[in-house]
C-alpha positions as CSV (number, residue, x, y, z in Angstrom):
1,X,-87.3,59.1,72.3
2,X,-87.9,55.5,70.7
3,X,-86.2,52.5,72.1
4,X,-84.4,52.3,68.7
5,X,-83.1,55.3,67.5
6,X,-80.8,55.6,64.2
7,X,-79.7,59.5,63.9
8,X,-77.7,61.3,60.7
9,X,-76.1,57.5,60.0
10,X,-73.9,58.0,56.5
11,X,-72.0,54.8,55.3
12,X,-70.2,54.8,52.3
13,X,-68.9,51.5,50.2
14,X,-65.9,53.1,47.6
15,X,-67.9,55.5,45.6
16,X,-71.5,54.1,46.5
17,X,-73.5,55.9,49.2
18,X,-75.3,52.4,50.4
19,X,-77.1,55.1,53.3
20,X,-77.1,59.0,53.3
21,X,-78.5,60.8,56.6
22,X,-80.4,58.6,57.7
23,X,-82.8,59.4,60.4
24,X,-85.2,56.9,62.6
25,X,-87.1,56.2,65.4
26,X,-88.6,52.3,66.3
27,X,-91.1,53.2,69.3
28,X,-91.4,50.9,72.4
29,X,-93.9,48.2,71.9
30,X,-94.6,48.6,68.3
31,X,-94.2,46.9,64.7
32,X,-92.0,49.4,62.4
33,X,-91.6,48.4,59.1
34,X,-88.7,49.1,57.0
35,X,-88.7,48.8,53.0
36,X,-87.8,50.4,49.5
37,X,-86.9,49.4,46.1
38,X,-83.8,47.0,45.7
39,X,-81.0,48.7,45.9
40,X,-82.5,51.1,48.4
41,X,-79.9,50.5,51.6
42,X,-82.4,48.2,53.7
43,X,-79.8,45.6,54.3
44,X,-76.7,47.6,54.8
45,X,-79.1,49.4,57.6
46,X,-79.9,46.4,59.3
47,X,-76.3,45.4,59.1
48,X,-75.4,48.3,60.9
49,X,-78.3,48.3,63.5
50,X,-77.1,44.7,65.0
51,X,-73.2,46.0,64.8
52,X,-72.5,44.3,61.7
53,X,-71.3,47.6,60.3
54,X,-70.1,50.4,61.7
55,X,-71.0,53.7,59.9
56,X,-69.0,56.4,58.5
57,X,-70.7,59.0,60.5
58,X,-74.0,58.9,62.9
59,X,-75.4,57.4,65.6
60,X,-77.6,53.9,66.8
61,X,-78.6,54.0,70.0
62,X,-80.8,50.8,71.8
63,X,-82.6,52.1,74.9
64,X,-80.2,54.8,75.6
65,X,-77.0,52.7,74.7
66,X,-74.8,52.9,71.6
67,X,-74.8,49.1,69.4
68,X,-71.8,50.7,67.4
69,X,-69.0,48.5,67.9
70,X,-70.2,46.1,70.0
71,X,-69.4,42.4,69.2
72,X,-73.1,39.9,68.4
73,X,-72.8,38.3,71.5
74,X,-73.2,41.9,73.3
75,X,-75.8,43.1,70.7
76,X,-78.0,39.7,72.1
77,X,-77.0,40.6,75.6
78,X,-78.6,44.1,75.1
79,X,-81.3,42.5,74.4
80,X,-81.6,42.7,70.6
81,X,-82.0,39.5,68.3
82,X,-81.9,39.1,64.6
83,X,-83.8,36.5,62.4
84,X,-81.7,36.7,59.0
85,X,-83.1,36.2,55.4
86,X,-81.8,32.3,55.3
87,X,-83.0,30.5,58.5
88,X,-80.1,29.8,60.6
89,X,-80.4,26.6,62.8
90,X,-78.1,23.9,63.2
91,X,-79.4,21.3,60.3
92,X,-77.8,18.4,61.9
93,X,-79.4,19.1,65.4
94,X,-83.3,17.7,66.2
95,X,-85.7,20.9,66.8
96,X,-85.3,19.9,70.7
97,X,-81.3,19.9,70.8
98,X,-81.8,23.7,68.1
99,X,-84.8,25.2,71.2
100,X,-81.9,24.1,74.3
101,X,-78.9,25.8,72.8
102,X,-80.5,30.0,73.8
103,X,-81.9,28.5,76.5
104,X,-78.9,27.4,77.8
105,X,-77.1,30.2,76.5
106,X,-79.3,32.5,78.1
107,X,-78.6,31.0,81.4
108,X,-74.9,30.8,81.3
109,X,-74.7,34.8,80.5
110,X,-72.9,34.0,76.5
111,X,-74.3,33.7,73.3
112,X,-72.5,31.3,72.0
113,X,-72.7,27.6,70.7
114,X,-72.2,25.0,73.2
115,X,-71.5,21.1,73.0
116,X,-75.4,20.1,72.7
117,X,-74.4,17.0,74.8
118,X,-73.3,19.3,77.9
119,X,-76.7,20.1,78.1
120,X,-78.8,17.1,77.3
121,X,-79.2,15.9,80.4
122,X,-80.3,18.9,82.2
123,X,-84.4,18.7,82.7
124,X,-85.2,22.2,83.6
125,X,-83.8,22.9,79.9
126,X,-85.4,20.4,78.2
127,X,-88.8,21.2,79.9
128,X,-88.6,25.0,79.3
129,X,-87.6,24.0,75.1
130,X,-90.6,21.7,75.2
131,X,-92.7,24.4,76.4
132,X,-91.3,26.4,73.7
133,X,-92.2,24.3,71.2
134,X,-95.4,24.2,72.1
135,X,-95.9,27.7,71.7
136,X,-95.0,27.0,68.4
137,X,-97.0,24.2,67.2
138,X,-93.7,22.6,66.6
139,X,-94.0,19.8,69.8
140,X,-94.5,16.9,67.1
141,X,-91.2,17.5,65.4
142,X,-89.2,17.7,68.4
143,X,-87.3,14.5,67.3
144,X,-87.0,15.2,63.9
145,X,-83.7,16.9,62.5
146,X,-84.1,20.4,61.8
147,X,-82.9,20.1,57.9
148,X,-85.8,18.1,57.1
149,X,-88.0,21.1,57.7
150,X,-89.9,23.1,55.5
151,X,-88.9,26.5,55.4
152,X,-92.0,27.9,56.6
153,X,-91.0,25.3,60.2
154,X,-87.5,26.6,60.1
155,X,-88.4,29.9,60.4
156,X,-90.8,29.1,63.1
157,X,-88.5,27.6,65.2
158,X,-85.6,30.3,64.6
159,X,-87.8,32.7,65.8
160,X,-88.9,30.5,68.8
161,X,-85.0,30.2,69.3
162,X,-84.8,34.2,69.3
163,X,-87.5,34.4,72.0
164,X,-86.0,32.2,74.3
165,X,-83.2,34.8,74.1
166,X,-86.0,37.3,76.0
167,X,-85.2,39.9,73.5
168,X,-86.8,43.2,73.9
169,X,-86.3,44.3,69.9
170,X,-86.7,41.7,67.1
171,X,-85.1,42.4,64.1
172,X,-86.9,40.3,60.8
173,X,-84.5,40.6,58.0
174,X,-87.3,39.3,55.3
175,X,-88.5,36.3,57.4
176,X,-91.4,35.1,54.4
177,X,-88.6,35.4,52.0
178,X,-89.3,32.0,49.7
179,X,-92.1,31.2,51.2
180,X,-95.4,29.6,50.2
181,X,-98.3,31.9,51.1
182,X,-99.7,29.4,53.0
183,X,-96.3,30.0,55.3
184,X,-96.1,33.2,55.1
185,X,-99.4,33.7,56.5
186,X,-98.5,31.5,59.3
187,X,-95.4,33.6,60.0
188,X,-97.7,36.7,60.0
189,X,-100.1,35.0,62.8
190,X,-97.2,33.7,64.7
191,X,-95.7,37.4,65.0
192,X,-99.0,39.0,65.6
193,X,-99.1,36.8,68.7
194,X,-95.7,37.2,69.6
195,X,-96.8,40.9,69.7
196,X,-99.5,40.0,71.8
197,X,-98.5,38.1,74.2
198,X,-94.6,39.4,74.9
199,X,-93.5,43.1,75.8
200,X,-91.3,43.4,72.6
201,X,-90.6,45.7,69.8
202,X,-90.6,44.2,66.2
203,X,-88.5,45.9,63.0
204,X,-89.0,44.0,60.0
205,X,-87.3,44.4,56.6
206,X,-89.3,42.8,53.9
207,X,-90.5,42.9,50.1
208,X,-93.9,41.0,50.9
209,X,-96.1,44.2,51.1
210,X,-99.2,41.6,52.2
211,X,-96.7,41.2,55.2
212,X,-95.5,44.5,55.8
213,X,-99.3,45.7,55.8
214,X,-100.4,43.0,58.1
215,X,-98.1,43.7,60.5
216,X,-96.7,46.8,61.0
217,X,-98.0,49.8,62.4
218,X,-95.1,52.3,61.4
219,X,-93.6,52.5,57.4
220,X,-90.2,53.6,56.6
221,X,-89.8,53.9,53.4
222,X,-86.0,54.0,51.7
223,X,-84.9,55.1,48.2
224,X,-81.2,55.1,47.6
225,X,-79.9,55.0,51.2
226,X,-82.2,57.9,52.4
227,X,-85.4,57.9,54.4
228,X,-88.0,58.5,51.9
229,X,-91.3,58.5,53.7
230,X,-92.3,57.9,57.4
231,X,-96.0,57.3,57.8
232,X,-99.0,54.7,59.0
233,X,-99.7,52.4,56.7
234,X,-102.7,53.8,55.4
235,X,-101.0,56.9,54.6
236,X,-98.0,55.1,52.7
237,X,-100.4,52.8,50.4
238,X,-100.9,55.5,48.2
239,X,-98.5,58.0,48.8
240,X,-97.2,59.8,45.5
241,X,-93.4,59.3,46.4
242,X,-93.6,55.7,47.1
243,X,-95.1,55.0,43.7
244,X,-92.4,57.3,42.0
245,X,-89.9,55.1,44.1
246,X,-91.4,51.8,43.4
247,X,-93.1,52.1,40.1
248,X,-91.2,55.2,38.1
249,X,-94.6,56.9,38.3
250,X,-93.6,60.9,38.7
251,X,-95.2,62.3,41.7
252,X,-98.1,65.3,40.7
């Protein structure tokens, strides 16, 4: 049994079958990629992994415990955080104000937002987001406001904001998404040693095959809302169903 398991999930949207038996397993401590053509259900399943969605039929279970139903704020308590496709931090915050907010959330037991100035003048808080920042290479901006970013930065520091969470699964919903290479290659070194140094479990939903072959060590392949192919990454590079999925190209 994985830490993440998804089992005969259905979910239906009017006459569209966005996901059709679906069937998956994220191991502890390990990188699972998730991807397909567009149209191919990804989002709709990460919508329903993190609660967004609850299925027609089927089961999500984290570490033994059903997501289905549960509000965000629970999800995060369980111990599950989600980087979305647009980075979300609070543009009119400096990066040090955006690092305090989980860290103080954390603390006070709810994921929510809190008046930034309710926290300002607490040290311990501001010590641990400068450490944080650190880690990140992101210690020189901590005065600047967060919208002046580039997007490659942002995405760095919403992921440094998920770890102060202490998650124990990461969920990457395209995090290189309209990004320079030079960017997405930082993202890729920053999550290999995220995965190095922290006990955590990474799914990641992304187009970038340079990333998903970087990364992960586990493919899932989707093709119109159905589990396709589940293999290493070696084994899905050339595999005859993912070029009929991908590229038309009929499978001998």
């Amino acid at each position: 049994m994985g830490i993440l398991e998804v089992r005969n999930v259905n979910k239906r949207f009017g006459g569209l079958q966005a996901l059709g038996d679906v069937n998956l397993t994220v191991e502890e401590n390990s990188v699972h990629a998730i991807i397909g053509p567009n149209g191919a259900g990804k989002s709709t399943l990460l919508n329903v992994l993190v609660g967004k969605l609850i299925p027609d039929t089927g089961s999500v279970s984290f570490d033994g415990q059903s997501v289905l139903g549960r509000k965000p704020f629970e999800i995060n308590q369980m111990g599950i955080s989600r980087v979305f496709q647009t980075p979300e931090i609070f543009g009119d915050l400096t990066v040090l104000e955006n690092m305090m907010i989980p860290i103080f959330a954390k603390r006070d037991g709810a994921f929510r937002m809190h008046a930034v100035n309710s926290i300002s003048g607490e040290q311990e808080i501001i010590d641990q987001a400068e450490h944080m920042l650190e880690n990140l290479n992101l210690a020189d901006a901590r005065h600047d406001h967060s919208a002046s970013m580039s997007r490659g930065n942002k995405r760095r520091l919403e992921i440094g904001m998920c770890l102060a969470q202490e998650p124990r699964l990461l969920l990457l919903d395209e995090p290189t998404a309209g990004m320079a290479r030079a960017d997405t290659n930082n993202t890729i070194d920053l999550l290999k040693q995220i995965k190095d140094e922290r006990d955590i479990t990474i799914a990641i939903i992304e187009h970038d095959m340079h990333v998903v072959f970087s990364l992960a060590e586990r493919i899932t392949v989707l093709a119109q809302g159905s589990p396709l192919v589940e293999d290493s990454p070696e084994n899905i590079k050339g595999h005859p169903k993912v070029r009929e999925a991908y590229l038309g190209e009929t499978a001998a």
